[in-house]
N, C-alpha and C positions, 0 to 999 in steps of 0.2 A: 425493576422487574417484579413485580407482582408485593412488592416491598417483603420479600424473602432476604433476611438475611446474612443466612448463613452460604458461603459460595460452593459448598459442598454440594447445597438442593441445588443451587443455579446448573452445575455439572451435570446433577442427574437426569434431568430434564433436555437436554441440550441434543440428545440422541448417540448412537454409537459412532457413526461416521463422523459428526463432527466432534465427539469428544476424541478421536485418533487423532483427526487431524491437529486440534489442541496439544494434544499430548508430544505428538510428532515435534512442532514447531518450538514447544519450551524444552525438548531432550537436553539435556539430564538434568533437569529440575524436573518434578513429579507438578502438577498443572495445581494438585492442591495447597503447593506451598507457595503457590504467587497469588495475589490479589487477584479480586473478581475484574476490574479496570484494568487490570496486567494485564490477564488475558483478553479483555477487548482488544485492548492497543496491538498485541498481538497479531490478532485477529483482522485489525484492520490493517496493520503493517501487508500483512498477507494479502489479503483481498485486493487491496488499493495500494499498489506499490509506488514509491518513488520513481519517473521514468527514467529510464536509462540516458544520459550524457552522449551514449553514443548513437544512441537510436537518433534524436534530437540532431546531433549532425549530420548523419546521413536526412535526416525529411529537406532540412536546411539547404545540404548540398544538394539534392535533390532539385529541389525548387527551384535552385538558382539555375543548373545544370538545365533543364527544362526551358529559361528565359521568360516564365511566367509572371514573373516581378522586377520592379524597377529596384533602383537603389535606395532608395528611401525606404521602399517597403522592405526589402532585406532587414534593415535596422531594426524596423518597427517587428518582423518578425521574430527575428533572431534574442533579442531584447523579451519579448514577451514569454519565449519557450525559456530563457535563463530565468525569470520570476516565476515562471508554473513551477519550475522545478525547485524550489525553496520554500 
């Protein structure tokens, strides 16, 4: 980022709203004692979550419930939502 490297300026710059949100997410570490990549990952843990397992069977049972797919496609489906989710 602007090849700043102190993550101190990185913070200052980032706005108030998102520096809460920052701060909120690393509670009770202080966001200055984690790495500038800490808190992306963070960051992106947050934004872009892992989906939920149970969500993923309900669409599943769903689908199936519905009779919109054969059995093969089941597999193929079923199979593909277990690798998104990894």
């Amino acid at each position: 980022m602007n090849d700043i490297q102190d993550d101190g300026k990185q913070l200052s710059v980032c706005g108030a709203s998102s520096y809460t949100l920052i701060r909120n997410l690393v509670y009770p570490v202080k966001p200055s004692d984690k790495s500038f990549e800490e808190l992306c990952d963070v960051m992106r843990n947050h934004t872009n979550p892992k989906p939920s397992e149970f969500i993923q069977h309900f669409k599943f049972n769903s689908r199936v419930s519905r009779g919109k797919a054969c059995n093969m496609d089941h597999c193929v489906i079923w199979t593909t939502s277990i690798i998104q989710q990894q």
